[in-house]
FIKOLTOR-989817 format. One record per residue (C-alpha): x, y, z; residue number from 1; residue in three letters. Coordinates in Angstrom, 1 decimal. Example, Ala and Ser with C-alpha at 12.3 -4.5 7.8 and 13.67 -1.06 7.14 Angstrom:
<pts>
PT      u      v      w  nr rest
PT   12.3   -4.5    7.8   1  ALA
PT   13.7   -1.1    7.1   2  SER
</pts>
This chain:
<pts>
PT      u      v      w  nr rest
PT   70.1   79.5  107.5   1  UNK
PT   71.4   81.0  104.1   2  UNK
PT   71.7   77.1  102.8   3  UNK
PT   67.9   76.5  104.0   4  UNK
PT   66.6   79.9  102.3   5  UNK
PT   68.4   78.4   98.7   6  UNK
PT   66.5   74.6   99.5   7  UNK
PT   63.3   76.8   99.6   8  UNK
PT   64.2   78.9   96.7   9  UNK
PT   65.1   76.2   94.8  10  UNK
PT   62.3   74.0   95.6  11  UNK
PT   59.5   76.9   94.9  12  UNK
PT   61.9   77.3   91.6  13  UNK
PT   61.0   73.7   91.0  14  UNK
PT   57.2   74.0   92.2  15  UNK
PT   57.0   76.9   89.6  16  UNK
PT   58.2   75.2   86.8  17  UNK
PT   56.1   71.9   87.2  18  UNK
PT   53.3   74.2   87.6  19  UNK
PT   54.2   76.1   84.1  20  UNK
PT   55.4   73.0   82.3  21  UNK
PT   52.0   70.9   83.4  22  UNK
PT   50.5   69.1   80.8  23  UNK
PT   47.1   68.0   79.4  24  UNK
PT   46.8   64.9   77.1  25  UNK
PT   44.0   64.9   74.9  26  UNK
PT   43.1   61.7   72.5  27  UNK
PT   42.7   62.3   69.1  28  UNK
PT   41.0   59.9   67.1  29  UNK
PT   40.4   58.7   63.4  30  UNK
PT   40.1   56.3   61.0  31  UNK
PT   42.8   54.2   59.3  32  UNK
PT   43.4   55.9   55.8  33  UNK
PT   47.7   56.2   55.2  34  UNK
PT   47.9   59.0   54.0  35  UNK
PT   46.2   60.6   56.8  36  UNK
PT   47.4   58.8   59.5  37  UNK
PT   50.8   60.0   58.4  38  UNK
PT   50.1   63.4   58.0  39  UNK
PT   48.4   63.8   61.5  40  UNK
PT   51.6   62.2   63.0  41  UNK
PT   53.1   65.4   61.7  42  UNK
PT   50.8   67.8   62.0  43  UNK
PT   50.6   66.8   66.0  44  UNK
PT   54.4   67.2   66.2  45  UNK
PT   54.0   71.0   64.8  46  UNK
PT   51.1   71.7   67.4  47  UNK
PT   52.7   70.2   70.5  48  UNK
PT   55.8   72.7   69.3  49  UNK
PT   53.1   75.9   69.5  50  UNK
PT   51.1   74.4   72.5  51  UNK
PT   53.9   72.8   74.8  52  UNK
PT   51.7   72.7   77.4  53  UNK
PT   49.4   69.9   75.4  54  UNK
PT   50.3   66.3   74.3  55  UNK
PT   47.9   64.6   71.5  56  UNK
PT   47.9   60.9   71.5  57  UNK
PT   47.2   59.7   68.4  58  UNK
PT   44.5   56.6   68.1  59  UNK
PT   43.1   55.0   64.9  60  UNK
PT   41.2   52.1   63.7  61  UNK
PT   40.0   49.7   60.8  62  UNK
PT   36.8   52.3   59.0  63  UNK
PT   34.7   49.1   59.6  64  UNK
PT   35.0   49.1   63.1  65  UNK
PT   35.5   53.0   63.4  66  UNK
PT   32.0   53.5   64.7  67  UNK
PT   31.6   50.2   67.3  68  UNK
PT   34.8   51.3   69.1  69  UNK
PT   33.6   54.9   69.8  70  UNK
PT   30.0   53.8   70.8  71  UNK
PT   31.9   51.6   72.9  72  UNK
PT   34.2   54.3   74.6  73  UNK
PT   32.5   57.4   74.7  74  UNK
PT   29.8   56.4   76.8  75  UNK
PT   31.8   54.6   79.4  76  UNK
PT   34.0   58.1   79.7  77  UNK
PT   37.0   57.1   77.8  78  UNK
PT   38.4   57.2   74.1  79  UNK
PT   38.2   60.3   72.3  80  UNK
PT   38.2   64.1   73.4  81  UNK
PT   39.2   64.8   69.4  82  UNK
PT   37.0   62.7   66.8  83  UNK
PT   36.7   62.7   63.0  84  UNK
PT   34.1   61.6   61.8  85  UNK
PT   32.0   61.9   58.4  86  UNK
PT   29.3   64.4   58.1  87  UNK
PT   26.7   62.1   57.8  88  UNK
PT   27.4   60.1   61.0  89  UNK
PT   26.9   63.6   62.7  90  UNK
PT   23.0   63.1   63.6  91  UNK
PT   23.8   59.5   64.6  92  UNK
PT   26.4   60.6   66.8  93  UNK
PT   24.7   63.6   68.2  94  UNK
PT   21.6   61.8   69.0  95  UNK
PT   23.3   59.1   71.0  96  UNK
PT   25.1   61.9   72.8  97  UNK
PT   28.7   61.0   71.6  98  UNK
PT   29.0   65.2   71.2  99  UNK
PT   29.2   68.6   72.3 100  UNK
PT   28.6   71.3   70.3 101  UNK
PT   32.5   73.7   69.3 102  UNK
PT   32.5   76.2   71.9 103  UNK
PT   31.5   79.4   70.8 104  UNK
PT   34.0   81.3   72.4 105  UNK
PT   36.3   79.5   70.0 106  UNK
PT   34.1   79.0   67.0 107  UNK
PT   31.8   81.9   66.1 108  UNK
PT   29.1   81.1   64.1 109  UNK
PT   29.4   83.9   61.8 110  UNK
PT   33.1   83.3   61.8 111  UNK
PT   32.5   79.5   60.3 112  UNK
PT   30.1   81.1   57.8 113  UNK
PT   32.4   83.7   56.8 114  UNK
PT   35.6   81.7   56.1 115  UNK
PT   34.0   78.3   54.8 116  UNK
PT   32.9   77.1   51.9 117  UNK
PT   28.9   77.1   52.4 118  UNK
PT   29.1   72.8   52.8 119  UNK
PT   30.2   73.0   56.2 120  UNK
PT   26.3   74.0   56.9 121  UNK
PT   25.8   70.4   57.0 122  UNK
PT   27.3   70.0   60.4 123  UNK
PT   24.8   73.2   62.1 124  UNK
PT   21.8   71.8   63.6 125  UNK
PT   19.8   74.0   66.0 126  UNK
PT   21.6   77.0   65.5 127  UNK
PT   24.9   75.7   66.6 128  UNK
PT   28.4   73.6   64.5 129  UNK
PT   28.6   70.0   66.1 130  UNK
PT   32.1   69.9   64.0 131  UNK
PT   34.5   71.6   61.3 132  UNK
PT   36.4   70.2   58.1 133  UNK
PT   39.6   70.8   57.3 134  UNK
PT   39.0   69.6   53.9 135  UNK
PT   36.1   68.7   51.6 136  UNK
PT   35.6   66.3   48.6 137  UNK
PT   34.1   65.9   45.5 138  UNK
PT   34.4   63.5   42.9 139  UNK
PT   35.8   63.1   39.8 140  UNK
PT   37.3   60.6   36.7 141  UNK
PT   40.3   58.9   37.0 142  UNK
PT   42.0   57.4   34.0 143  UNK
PT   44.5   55.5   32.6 144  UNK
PT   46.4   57.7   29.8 145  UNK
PT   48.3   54.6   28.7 146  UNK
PT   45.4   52.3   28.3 147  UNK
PT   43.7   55.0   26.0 148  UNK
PT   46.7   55.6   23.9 149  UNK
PT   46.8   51.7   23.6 150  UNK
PT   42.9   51.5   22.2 151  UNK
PT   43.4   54.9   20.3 152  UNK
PT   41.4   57.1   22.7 153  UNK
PT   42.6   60.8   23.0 154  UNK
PT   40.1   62.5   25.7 155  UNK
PT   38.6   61.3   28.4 156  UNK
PT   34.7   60.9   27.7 157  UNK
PT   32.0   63.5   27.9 158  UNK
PT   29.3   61.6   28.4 159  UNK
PT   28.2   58.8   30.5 160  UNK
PT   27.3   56.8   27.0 161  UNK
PT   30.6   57.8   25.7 162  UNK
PT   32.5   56.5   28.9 163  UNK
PT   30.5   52.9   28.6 164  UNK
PT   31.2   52.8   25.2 165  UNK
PT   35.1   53.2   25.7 166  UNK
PT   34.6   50.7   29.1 167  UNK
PT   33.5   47.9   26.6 168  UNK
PT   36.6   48.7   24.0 169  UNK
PT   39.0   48.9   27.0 170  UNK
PT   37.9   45.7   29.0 171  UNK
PT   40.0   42.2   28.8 172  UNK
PT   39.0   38.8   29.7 173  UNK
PT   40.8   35.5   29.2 174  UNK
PT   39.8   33.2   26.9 175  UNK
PT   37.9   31.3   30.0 176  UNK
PT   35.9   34.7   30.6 177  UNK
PT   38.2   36.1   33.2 178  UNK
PT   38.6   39.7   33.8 179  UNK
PT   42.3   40.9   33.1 180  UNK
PT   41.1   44.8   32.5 181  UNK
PT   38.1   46.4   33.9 182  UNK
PT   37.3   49.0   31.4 183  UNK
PT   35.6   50.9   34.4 184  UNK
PT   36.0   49.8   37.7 185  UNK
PT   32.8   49.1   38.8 186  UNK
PT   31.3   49.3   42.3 187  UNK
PT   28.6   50.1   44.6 188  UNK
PT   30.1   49.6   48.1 189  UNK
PT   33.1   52.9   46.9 190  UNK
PT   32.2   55.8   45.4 191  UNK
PT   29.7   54.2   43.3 192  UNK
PT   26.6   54.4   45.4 193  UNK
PT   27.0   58.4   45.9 194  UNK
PT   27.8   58.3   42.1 195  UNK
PT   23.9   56.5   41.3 196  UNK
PT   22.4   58.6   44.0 197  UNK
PT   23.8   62.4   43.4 198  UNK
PT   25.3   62.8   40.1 199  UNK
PT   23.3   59.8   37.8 200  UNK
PT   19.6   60.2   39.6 201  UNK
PT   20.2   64.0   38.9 202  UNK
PT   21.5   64.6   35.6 203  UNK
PT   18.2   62.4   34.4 204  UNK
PT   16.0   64.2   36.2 205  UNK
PT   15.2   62.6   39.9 206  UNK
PT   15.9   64.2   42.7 207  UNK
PT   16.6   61.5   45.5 208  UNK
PT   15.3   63.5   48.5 209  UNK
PT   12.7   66.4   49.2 210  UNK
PT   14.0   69.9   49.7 211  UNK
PT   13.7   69.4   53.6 212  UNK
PT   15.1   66.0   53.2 213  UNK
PT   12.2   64.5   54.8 214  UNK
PT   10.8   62.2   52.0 215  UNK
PT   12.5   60.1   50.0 216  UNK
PT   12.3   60.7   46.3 217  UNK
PT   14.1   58.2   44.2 218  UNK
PT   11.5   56.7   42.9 219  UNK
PT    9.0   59.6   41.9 220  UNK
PT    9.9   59.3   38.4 221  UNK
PT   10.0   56.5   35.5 222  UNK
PT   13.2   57.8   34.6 223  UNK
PT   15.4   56.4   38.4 224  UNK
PT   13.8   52.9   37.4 225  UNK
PT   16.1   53.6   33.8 226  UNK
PT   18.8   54.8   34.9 227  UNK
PT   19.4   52.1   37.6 228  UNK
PT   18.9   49.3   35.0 229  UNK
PT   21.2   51.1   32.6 230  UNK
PT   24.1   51.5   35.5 231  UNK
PT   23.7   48.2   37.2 232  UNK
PT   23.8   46.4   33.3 233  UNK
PT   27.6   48.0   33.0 234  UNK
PT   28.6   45.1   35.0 235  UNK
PT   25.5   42.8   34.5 236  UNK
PT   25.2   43.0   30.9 237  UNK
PT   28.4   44.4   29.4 238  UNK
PT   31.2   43.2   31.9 239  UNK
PT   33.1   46.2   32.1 240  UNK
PT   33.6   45.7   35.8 241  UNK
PT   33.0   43.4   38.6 242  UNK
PT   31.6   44.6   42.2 243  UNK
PT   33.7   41.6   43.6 244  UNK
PT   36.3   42.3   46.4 245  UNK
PT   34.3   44.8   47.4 246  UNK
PT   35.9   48.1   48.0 247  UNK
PT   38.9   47.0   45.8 248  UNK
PT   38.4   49.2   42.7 249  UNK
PT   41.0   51.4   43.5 250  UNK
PT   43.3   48.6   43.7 251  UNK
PT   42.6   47.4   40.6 252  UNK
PT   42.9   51.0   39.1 253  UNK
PT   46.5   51.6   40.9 254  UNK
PT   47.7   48.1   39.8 255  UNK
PT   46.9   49.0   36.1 256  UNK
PT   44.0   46.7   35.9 257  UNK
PT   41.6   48.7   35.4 258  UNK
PT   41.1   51.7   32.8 259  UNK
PT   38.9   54.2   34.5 260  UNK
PT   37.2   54.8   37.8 261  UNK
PT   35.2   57.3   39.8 262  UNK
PT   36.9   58.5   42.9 263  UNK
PT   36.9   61.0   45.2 264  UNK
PT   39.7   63.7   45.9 265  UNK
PT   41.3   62.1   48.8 266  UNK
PT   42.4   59.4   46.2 267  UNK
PT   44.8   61.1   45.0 268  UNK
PT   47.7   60.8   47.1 269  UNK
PT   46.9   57.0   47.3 270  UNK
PT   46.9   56.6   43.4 271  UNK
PT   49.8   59.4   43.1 272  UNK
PT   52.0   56.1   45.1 273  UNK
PT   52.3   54.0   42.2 274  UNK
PT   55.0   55.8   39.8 275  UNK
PT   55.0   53.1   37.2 276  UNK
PT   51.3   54.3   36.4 277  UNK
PT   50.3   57.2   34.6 278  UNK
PT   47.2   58.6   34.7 279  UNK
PT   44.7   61.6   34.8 280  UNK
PT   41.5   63.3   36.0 281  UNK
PT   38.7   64.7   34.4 282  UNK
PT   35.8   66.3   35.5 283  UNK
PT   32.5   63.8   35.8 284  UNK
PT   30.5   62.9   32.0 285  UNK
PT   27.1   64.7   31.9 286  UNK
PT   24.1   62.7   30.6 287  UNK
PT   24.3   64.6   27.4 288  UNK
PT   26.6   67.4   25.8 289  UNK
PT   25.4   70.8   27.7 290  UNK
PT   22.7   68.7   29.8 291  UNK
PT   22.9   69.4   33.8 292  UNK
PT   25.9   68.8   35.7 293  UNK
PT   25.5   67.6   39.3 294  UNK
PT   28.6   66.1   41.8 295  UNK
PT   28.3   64.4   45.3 296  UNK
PT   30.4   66.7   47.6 297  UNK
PT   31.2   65.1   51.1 298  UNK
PT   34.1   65.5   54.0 299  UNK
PT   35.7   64.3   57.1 300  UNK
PT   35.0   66.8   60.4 301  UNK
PT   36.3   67.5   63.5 302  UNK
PT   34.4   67.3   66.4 303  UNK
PT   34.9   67.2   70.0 304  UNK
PT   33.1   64.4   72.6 305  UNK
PT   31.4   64.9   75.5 306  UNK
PT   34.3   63.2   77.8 307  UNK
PT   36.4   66.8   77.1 308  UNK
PT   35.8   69.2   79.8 309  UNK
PT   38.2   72.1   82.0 310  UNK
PT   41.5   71.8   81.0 311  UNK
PT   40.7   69.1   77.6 312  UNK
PT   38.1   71.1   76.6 313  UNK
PT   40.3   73.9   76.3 314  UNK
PT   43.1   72.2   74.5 315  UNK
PT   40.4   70.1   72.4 316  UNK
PT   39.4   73.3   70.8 317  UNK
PT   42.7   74.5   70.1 318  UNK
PT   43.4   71.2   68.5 319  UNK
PT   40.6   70.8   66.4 320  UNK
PT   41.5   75.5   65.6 321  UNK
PT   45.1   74.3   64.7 322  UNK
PT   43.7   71.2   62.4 323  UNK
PT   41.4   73.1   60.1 324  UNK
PT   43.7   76.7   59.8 325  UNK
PT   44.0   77.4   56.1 326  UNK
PT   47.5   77.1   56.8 327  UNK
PT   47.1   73.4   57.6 328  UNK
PT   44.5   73.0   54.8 329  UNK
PT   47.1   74.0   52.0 330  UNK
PT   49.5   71.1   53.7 331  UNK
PT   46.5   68.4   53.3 332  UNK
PT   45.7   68.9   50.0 333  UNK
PT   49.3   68.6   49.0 334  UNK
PT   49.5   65.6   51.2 335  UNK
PT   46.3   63.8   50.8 336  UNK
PT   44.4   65.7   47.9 337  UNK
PT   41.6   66.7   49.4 338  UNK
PT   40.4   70.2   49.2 339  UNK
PT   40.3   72.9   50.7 340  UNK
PT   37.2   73.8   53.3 341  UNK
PT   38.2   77.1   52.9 342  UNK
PT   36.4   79.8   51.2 343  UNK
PT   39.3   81.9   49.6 344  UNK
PT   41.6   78.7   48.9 345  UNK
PT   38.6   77.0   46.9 346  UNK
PT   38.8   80.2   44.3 347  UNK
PT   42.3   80.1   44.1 348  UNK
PT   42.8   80.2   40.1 349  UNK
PT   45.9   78.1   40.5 350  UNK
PT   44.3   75.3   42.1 351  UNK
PT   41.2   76.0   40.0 352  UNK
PT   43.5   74.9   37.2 353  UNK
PT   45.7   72.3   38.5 354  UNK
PT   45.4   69.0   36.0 355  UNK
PT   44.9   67.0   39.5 356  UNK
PT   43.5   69.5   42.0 357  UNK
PT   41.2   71.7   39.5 358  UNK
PT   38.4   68.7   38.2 359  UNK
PT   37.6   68.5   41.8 360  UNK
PT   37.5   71.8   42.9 361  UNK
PT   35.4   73.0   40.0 362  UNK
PT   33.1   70.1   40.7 363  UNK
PT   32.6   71.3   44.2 364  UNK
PT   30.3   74.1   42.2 365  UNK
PT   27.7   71.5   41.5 366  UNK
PT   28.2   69.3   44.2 367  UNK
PT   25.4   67.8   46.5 368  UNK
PT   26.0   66.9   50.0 369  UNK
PT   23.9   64.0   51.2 370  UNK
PT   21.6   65.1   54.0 371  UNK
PT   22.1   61.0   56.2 372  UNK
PT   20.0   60.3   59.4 373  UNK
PT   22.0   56.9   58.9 374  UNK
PT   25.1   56.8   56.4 375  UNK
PT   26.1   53.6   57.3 376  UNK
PT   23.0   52.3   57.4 377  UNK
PT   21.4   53.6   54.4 378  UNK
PT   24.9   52.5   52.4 379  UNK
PT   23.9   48.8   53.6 380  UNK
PT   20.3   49.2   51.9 381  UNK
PT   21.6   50.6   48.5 382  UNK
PT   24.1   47.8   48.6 383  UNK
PT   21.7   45.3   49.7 384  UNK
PT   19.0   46.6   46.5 385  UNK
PT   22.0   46.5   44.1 386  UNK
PT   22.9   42.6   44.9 387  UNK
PT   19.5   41.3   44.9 388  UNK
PT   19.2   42.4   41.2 389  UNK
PT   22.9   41.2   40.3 390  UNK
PT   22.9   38.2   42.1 391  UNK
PT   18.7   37.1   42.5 392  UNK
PT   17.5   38.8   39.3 393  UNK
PT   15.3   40.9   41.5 394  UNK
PT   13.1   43.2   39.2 395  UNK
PT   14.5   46.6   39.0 396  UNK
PT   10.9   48.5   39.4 397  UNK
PT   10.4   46.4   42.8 398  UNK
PT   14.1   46.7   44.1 399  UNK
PT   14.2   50.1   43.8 400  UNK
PT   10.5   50.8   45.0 401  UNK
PT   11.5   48.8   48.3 402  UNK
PT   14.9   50.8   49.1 403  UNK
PT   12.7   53.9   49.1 404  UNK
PT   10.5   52.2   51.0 405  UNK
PT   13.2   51.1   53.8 406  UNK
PT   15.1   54.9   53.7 407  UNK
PT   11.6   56.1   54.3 408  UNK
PT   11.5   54.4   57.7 409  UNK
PT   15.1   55.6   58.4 410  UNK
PT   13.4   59.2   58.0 411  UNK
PT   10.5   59.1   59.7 412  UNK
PT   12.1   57.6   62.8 413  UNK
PT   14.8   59.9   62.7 414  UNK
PT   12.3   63.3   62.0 415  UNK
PT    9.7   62.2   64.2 416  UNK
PT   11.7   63.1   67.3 417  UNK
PT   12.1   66.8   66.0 418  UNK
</pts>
């Protein structure tokens, strides 16, 4: 009797502990970028530690695919409970019901308001936060200290004239026309496109959208047709860089082969890699000395799918709590340089000043962040404009005058349901 009353203490010992010890797997899932994907693989090992009762599997894929493979899995129930995504995917993503909305209970409203930096409003729609940063970006100028010291240049330009100026000095080609050095690393499908459409459009006076981002506005002065001409004719006309490879400029930059690029924060861990090259960052030129200064500001959110519900739901949101703490933030922009979503960490004075860190951050002042119904899509048409005047001789007046034409129809489609 005594050895059957141990069995059945035992075995409700045993029933206890599998009931306490239970666990709940949640997916989390991202794009491939290596400094990232490293740090999550940490940052997961730290939250399993505080959560025992939750496992996070770890899923990423090529950024080209990114968006095919969740359209594919979310619908059919699977994939995702966790997803990061970019900000301007969100109305894409909400509209084809890919998300829920944080639950309040974990997310106040006023909370999000109060503790981030007032970018993260660009993931609210109808009153209520589809998703949550843990870092934003901005951009800024990367350049190669040892090329300037070689062609007698002791500050990083001022202005965008000045920086074309110093592109033309800094570029080599072979005798055969080749290019050995990009004097700026030219592109449209990087940074580039954000760089024409927020910080060059503006600083000359054309605001690309209406206040209530309704009507597109790139166009709705002589001066865009200018300023895309003078852009597009640093590599058409004066060769300072190639949009060939596309998406390679950074390469070319970390390999020492080119002199000066526009990147955003997040490159910095990435260029950081290569300790053979040295290098710095400024804040971006201005059309002229004192004239307007104006940024593209951007980031990477956290949101959670529909397929999370009961027991996912609940360990979803403490993921995605754990993955955008300030205490987590601090860690990322060590890790991967991007900044910090959070209010009181973006006014940190040391970071303000850091050589790396601080051209960012202060750019995040002036820093516009792209209302999309259609990132991807709208990406595709810029590019699409850009290479029929580099590689048809498209007139400039008529390219441009059809891309607004074409992100008009984006945005009445996409308002016309609201």
């Amino acid at each position: 009797m005594r050895k059957k009353s141990l069995l059945l203490a035992l075995l409700l010992v045993l029933m206890v502990s599998a009931t306490t010890f239970a666990q709940v797997t949640i997916e989390y899932w991202q794009y491939f970028y290596e400094s990232k994907i490293n740090l999550i693989d940490e940052l997961i090992v730290e939250f399993e530690a505080q959560n025992p009762g939750i496992k996070v599997k770890h899923v990423n894929f090529p950024y080209d695919t990114f968006s095919e493979q969740v359209g594919a899995s979310v619908p059919a129930g699977t994939g995702p409970d966790v997803l990061n995504l970019f900000y301007g995917w969100l109305p894409m993503y909400r509209d084809a019901g890919f998300l829920q909305p944080l639950p309040e209970e974990y997310f106040p409203v006023e909370q999000i308001e109060r503790d981030f930096i007032p970018m993260v409003q660009a993931v609210k729609m109808d009153g209520q936060y589809w998703a949550l940063p843990t870092a934003v970006r901005s951009l800024a100028l990367f350049y190669n200290t040892d090329h300037f010291t070689e062609a007698g240049f002791s500050e990083p330009p001022q202005t965008w004239q000045e920086l074309l100026d110093m592109a033309i000095v800094l570029t080599k080609r072979s005798s055969r026309g080749a290019l050995m050095n990009a004097g700026y690393a030219w592109n449209v499908t990087g940074q580039d496109w954000h760089l024409f459409r927020e910080v060059l459009l503006r600083q000359w006076g054309v605001k690309p959208f209406s206040d209530d981002n309704r009507i597109v506005t790139m166009n709705s002065d002589p001066a865009a047709y200018e300023v895309m001409e003078w852009w597009i004719d640093w590599s058409r006309k004066h060769g300072v860089g190639e949009e060939e490879g596309r998406g390679w400029y950074r390469d070319a930059f970390i390999g020492g082969r080119a002199s000066m690029m526009v990147d955003g924060s997040f490159a910095l861990g990435t260029v950081a890699g290569n300790p053979n090259l040295n290098w710095k960052v400024a804040e971006l030129p201005v059309r002229e000395i004192g004239g307007e200064k104006s940024n593209f500001g951007s980031f990477w959110a956290h949101a959670i799918t529909r397929n999370a519900t009961g027991e996912k739901l609940e360990a979803a949101a403490k993921f995605v709590q754990f993955i955008t703490s300030p205490e987590v933030q601090k860690v990322w922009l060590e890790k991967v340089g991007e900044l910090p979503a959070s209010r009181e960490l973006a006014q940190d004075p040391v970071l303000r000043e850091d050589p790396q860190f601080g051209p960012f951050i202060r750019g995040l002042e002036y820093a516009h962040a792209t209302f999309f119904v259609d990132e991807q899509e709208e990406r595709e048409l810029l590019v699409d404009a850009v290479d029929k005047i580099l590689l048809e001789n498209a007139p400039i007046k008529e390219t441009l005058d059809q891309l607004v034409e074409d992100m008009q129809v984006l945005r009445d489609a996409f308002w016309s349901t609201r």
